[in-house]
C-alpha positions, 0 to 999 in steps of 0.5 A, spaced: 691 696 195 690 703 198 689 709 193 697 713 192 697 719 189 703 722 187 706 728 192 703 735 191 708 741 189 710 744 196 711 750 192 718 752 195 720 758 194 728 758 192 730 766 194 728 763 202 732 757 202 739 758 206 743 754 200 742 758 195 746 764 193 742 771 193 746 775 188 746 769 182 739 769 182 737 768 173 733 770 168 734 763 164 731 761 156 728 755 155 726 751 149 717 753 151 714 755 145 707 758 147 701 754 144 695 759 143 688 756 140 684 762 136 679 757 135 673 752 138 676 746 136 671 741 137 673 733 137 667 728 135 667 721 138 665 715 134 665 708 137 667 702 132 667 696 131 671 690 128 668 684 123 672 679 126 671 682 133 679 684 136 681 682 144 681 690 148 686 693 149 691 690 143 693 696 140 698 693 136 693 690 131 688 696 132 693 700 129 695 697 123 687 696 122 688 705 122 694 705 118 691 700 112 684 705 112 688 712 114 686 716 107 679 713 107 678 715 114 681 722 113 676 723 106 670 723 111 673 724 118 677 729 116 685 730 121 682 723 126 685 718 131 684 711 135 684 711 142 681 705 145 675 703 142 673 710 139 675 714 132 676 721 134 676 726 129 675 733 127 668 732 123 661 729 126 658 723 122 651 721 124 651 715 119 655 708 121 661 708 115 664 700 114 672 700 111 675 694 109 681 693 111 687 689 108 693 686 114 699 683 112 703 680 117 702 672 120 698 671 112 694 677 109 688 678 113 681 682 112 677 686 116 671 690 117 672 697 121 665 699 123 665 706 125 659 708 128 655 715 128 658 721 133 656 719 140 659 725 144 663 731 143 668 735 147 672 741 146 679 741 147 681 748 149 677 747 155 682 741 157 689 741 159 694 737 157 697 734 162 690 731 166 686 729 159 690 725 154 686 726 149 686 734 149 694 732 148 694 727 142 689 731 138 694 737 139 700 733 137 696 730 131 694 738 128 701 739 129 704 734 125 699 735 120 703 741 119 708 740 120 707 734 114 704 741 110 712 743 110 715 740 104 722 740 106 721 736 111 721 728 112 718 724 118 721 718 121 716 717 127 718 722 132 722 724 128 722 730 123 729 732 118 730 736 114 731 734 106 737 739 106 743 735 109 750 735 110 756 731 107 760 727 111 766 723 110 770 719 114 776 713 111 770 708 112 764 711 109 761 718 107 754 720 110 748 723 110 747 727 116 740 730 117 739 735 122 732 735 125 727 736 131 723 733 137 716 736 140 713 734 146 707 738 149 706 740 156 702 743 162 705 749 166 702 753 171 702 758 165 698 754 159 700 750 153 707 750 151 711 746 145 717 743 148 722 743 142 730 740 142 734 739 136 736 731 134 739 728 127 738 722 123 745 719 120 745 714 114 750 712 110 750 715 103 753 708 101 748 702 100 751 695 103 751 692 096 757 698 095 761 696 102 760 689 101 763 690 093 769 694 096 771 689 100 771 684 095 765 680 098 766 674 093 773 672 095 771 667 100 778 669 105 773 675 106 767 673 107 769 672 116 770 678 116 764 682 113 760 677 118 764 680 123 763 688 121 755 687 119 753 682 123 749 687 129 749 692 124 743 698 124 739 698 117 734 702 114 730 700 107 730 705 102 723 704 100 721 705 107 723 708 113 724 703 117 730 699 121 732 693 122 739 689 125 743 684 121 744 678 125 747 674 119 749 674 112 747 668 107 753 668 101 749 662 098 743 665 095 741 671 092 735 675 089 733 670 083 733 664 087 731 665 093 722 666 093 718 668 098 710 668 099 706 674 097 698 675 097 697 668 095 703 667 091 711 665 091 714 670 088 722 670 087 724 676 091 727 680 084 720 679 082 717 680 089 720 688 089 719 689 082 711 687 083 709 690 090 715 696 090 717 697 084 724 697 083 728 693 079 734 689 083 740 691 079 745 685 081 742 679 081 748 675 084 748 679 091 747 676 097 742 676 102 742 680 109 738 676 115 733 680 120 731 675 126 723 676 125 717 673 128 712 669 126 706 664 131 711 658 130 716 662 133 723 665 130 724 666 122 729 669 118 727 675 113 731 677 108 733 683 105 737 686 098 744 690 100 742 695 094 736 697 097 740 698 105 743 703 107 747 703 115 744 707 120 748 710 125 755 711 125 761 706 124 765 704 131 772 705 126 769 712 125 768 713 132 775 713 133 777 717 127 778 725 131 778 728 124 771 725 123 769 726 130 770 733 129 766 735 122 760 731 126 761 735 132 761 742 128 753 740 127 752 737 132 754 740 139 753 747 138 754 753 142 748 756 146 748 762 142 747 757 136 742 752 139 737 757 141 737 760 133 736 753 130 730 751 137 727 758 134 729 756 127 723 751 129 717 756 129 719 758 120 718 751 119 710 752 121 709 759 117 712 756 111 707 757 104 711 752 100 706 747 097 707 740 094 703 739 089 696 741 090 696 740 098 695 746 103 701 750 105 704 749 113 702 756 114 695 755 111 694 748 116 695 753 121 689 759 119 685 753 118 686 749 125 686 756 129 693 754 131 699 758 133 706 757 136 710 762 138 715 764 142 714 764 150 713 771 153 715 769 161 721 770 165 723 764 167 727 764 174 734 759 176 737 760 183 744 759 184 746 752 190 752 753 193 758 748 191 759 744 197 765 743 202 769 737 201 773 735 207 778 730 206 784 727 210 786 731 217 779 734 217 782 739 212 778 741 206 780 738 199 781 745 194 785 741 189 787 734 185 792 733 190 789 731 198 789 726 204 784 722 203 780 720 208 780 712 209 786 709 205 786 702 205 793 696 204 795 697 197 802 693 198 801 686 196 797 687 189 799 684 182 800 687 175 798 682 169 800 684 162 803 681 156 810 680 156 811 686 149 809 691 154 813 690 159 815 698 159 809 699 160 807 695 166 814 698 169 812 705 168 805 704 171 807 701 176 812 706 178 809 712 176 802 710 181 808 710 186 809 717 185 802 719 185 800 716 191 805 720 195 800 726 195 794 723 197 798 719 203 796 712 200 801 707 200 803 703 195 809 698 193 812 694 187 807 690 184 807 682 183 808 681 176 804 676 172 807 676 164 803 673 159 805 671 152 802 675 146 797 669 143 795 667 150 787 667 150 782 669 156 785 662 159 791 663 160 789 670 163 784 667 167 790 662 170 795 667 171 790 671 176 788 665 180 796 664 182 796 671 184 790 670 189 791 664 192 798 662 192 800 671 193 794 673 197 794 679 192 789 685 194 787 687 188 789 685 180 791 690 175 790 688 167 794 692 162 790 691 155 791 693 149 784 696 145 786 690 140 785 685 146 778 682 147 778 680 154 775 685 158 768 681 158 771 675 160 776 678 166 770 682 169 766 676 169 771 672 172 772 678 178 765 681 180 761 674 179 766 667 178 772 668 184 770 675 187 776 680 188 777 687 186 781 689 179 782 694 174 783 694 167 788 700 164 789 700 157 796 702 154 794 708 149 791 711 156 798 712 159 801 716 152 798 722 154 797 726 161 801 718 165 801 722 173 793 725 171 790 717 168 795 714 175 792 719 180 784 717 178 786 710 178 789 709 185 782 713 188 778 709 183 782 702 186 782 705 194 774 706 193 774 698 190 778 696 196 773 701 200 776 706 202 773 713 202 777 719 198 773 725 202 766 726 206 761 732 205 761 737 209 754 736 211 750 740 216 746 738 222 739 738 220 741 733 215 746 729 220 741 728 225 736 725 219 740 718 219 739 718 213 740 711 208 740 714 200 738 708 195 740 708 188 736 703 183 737 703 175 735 697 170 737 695 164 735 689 159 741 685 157 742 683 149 742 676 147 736 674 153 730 675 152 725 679 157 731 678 162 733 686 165 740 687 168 737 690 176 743 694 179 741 697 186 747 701 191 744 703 198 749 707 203 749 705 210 754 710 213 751 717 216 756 720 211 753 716 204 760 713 204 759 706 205 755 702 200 752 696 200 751 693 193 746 688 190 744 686 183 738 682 180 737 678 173 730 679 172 727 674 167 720 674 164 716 668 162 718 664 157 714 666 150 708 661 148 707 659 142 702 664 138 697 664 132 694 671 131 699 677 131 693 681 136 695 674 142 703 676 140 702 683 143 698 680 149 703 676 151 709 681 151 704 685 154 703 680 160 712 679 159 712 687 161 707 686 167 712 679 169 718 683 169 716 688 173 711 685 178 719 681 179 722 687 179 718 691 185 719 684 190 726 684 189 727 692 190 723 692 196 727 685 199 733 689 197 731 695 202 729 690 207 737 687 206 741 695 207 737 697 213 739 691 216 747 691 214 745 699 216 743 696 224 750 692 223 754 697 222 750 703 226 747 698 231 741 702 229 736 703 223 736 710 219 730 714 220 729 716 213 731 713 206 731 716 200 730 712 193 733 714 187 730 711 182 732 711 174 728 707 168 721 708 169 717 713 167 711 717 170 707 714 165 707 707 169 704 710 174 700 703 177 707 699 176 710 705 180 704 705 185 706 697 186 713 697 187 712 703 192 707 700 196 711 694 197 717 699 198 711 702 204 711 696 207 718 695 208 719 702 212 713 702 215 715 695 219 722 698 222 718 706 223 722 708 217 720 715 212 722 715 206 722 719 199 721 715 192 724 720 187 724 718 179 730 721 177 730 723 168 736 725 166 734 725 158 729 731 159 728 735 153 729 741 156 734 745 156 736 752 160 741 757 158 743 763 161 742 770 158 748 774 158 748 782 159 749 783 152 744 779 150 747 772 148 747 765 152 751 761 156 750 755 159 748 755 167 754 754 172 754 748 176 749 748 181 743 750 177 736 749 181 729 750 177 723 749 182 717 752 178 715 755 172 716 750 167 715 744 173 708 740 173 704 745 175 701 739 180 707 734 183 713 736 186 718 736 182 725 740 180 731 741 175 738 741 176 744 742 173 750 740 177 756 740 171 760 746 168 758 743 161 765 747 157 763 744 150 756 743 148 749 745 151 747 743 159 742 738 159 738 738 166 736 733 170 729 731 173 727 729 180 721 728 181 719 726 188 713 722 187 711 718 194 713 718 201 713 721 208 720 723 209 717 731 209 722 735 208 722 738 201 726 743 202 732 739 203 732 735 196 735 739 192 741 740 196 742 733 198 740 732 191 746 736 188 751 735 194 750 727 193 752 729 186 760 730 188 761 723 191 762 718 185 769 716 186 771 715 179 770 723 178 772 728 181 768 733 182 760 733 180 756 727 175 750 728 173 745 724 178 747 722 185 753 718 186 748 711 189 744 712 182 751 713 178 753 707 182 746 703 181 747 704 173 754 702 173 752 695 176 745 694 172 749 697 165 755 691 167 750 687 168 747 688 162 753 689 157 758 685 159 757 679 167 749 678 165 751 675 172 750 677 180 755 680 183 759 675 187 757 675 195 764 678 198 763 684 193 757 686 197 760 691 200 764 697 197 764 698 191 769 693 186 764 695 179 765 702 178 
């Protein structure tokens, strides 16, 4: 394969580009502090070597051997790391040091690390972020060891809270909450610069043990029910900082009887945790919690003590409780004004001169490393695209809730199910989407009703709606749930995938409270199943004569199948980005081998990650081959440009993404059609706020547009934020526009915004472009619910959203 590189910054100035409003042209903040290195900071290599020899490459076992050695090494290294097969450090060594290193996993294993003397040295300051990951991770590593200075914080990988948190209680449970922070370095045209975002740790203050006491778990009608609340649970350790899952509770064996090996010998685990921890297990008689875990011959069950776990995460009950909901809010969603004092807060935490015991304070780590963080002293400039023209039915412009739609299909002959306690309810929906469809000029008449009895299960369900279409003929079925029914799944399965037909599911409680609003979205949700088109973008020429196809593709792995991902892929192909045609992929990896050392296990779902991707960029190209020819059927000509939206890789997996983009080359080069392949990130860290005349912040309008600044100094890249957020803290999403001939930059951030308001289950502005929603909506029903293909009828429109 041909070299590719990523595509250059076009350097586009946002005061030239005709969509932009002059006069809303902003200062903005954002979450940089400015990193500045007062001193040389030199990094000495020193090659090692392993008795017994590890395979290259397996990073799994050469951390572990780094962990087991970690204050040995930094005694005569000073702050250190492993990359690769060197040690690199902050002290030089002219003499070969042996550490002896103890492995616990499949058996208790011995190495020997031989680190050789200093074979080169660099200094860091000389080197960029961005183009030198060792430059990045050494910086990361002093800053951490500052920050681990702080005596108030604690650390749970890239993650570090505070000790100080917050009661919460709810009806379920109490809570501790920690609020926290997450650093990242970048590279900017302006230098380095430490990226800070708030984010918290929530655990239960109660342990297992207590809930499981609380609910009588040795009575035996209780125990179903505690299966079903923990099972699928996250867990932390109180004598690590560790998670885990339950995936089964054992009631008949306990912390006496059950044993387990360790170092040689069987322990009983009451006696395991008071010799290797510590702790002395006050209920005997408590049952066990089961992790699925892995060993060479396969799956094992491990096994933990509810004293010693706490629940991580919130309860679903809990979620559901406004009153909670609202406490956590008040920690957690916070005004701009208030989000930019505690990002900034961030920078005390490096000066603080607390000490805990004899080690140096954060301040002094600083001094002694020659690092300081301050905040950013540049104007970063936003520019203001404006809000596209909606054209809906008789070309007139949508202003308001109530409009024409372009395109309404038959919504006469339709079916409504539901079980026979609700019969109010059906009627009242039913006539209630009557009265909302007069303003958007749908037609739509009584239902067929389908009545179902209150202890039908999913059978009857599925029965009744196959009446409906084949004895009927119905267009369309609608689904009156209750929140306690448990057939959701079932009922999309069999729609989407099994018989192929649009439905919609509506639950009862969303009919108490704004009943003509929840109708009016349901019926253009339903029209835009049966593909009709609710309203156009009011596009200029230059975009027009483009004929351009705008693709969206999005992954997810799906629970319960392993190495399987959920691939969901939406292309338009109408010049109008209204018509979809659909398509999604169940990507399997390789069935696992058997394996004997844990070093061949990372091998192996290192070569599972390439078999799932190596599938994953064939069947994106296929697909693209599959929408340019239902484009020609429908235009009688292929589009000139295709835009490809895609979610879920990262620029870290630059040889797969070169892989995937290359076969996607060969398709467009076949039928002389240019393209953009755009990777799309909607969880960035950063965060822009708007700086008011009396000195506050506010989140931006709807419309923002970053184009440089705090982009990659090298890639075209760009930021926009395309919602009014009322509650909360706007987060940007990045578009980074990474291969292609298409050669039209200054058009990608209006289409980019512009395709923002074409979701027809939203009304108004989403996030990413409405093929990238739509493509997410496919691959997370996939993933969650179907773990099936779309069934063939359904190719076309969009029956998923």
């Amino acid at each position: 394969m041909e070299s590719i590189e990523f595509l250059p910054d076009p350097k586009i100035k946002g005061n030239e580009l005709p969509y932009v409003d002059a006069k809303k042209t902003k200062d903005i903040y954002v979450n940089l502090f400015k990193i500045i290195i007062k001193k040389e900071i030199k990094l000495y290599q020193h090659p090692y070597k392993t008795e017994p020899q590890i395979a290259a490459g397996i990073l799994n076992i050469r951390a572990k051997l780094y962990k087991s050695c970690e204050d040995e090494l930094k005694k005569i290294y000073g702050e250190c790391f492993i990359l690769g097969d060197s040690l690199y450090s902050l002290k030089k060594q002219t003499t070969e040091n042996k550490f002896k290193c103890l492995i616990f996993g499949n058996g208790r294993r011995e190495f020997i690390l031989c680190v050789q003397p200093c074979a080169t040295d660099r200094t860091i300051n000389q080197h960029d972020v961005d183009s030198d990951s060792l430059t990045k991770q050494f910086i990361e590593i002093l800053i951490k060891d500052i920050l681990h200075s702080n005596p108030n914080l604690e650390f749970y990988k890239g993650l570090f809270v505070l000790k100080d948190n917050i009661k919460l209680k709810s009806n379920n449970l109490s809570y501790n909450f920690y609020p926290g922070y997450t650093t990242s370095l970048v590279q900017t045209e302006r230098g380095k610069f430490l990226n800070v975002n708030l984010k918290n740790k929530i655990l239960s203050n109660e342990t297992i043990l207590q809930y499981l006491e609380k609910n009588n778990y040795k009575k035996r009608e209780n125990k179903p029910k505690i299966k079903e609340y923990l099972i699928n649970k996250s867990f932390q350790v109180k004598y690590a900082k560790k998670n885990y899952k339950i995936s089964d509770i054992d009631f008949d064996i306990n912390p006496v009887n059950k044993t387990c090996n360790y170092n040689g010998k069987t322990f009983k685990l009451y006696d395991y945790y008071k010799e290797v921890y510590k702790i002395n297990i006050k209920n005997k008689e408590q049952p066990l919690l089961i992790v699925e875990g892995k060993k060479p011959q396969g799956k094992i069950d491990l096994y933990f003590i509810p004293e010693l776990c706490t629940l991580s995460g919130l309860d679903e009950e809990d979620t559901k409780n406004r009153n909670f909901m609202k406490d956590l809010a008040y920690n957690t969603k916070f005004h701009p004004d208030d989000k930019v004092y505690y990002i900034n807060s961030f920078l005390d935490l490096l000066i603080d001169n607390k000490k805990d015991g004899k080690s140096k304070s954060a301040k002094e780590k600083s001094e002694i490393y020659g690092i300081e963080i301050k905040e950013n002293d540049f104007n970063q400039k936003a520019y203001y695209m404006k809000k596209p023209n909606l054209i809906g039915g008789s070309k007139k412009k949508v202003t308001s809730n109530r409009f024409e739609v372009i395109s309404a299909k038959d919504m006469t002959n339709w079916a409504l199910l539901f079980r026979d306690y609700n019969y109010d309810y059906a009627v009242d929906l039913s006539n209630s989407l009557i009265k909302a469809s007069e303003s958007f000029k749908l037609e739509i008449k009584k239902p067929d009703y389908g009545k179902l009895g209150e202890n039908d299960g999913i059978d009857k369900w599925i029965k009744k709606a196959e009446e409906k279409i084949t004895e009927k003929n119905v267009s369309f079925i609608v689904f009156l749930l209750d929140n306690s029914d448990k057939i959701y799944r079932d009922l999309k399965i069999h729609s989407l995938c099994t018989r192929g037909y649009v439905s919609q599911v509506v639950k009862v409680e969303s009919l108490n409270k704004n009943k003509l609003s929840v109708c009016s979205k349901i019926l253009i949700q339903i029209n835009a199943k049966l593909s009709g088109v609710p309203y156009i973008l009011d596009l200029d020429k230059e975009t027009k004569d483009r004929k351009l196809m705008v693709i969206g593709v999005d992954s997810s792995r799906i629970k319960g199948k392993y190495g399987a991902i959920g691939v969901g892929m939406v292309a338009t192909i109408n010049t109008s980005f209204t018509n979809y045609y659909n398509k999604e992929y169940i990507v399997q990896a390789k069935k696992k081998k058997n394996n004997y050392y844990d070093e061949e296990e990372e091998e192996e779902e290192e070569e599972e990650e390439e078999d799932y991707k190596g599938q994953l960029k064939f069947c994106i190209s296929k697909f693209i081959e599959e929408a340019i020819v239902e484009y020609e059927k429908l235009n009688k000509k292929y589009p000139k440009g295709i835009i490809i939206y895609r979610q879920g890789v990262s620029l870290q997996q630059k040889n797969f993404l070169k892989s995937e983009m290359e076969n996607i080359k060969i398709v467009c080069e076949k039928k002389n059609i240019q393209f953009y392949y755009i990777l799309v990130n909607t969880k960035t860290t950063y965060k822009f706020f708007e700086k008011t005349e009396k000195g506050g912040y506010e989140n931006p309008g709807p419309g923002l547009l970053v184009l440089d600044g705090v982009t990659h100094k090298n890639f075209f890249e760009f930021y926009i934020q395309p919602q009014q957020v009322n509650e909360g803290s706007a987060t940007p999403t990045c578009y980074h526009v990474a291969y292609g001939n298409l050669n039209f930059p200054e058009m990608m951030p209006k289409l980019t915004y512009y395709l923002c308001y074409l979701y027809n289950n939203w009304q108004g502005s989403i996030r990413v472009p409405n093929v990238l929603k739509a493509a997410e909506k496919i691959s997370k029903m996939t993933a969650k619910y179907t773990r099936n293909q779309l069934n063939e009828k359904l190719k076309l429109g969009q029956s998923y959203i």
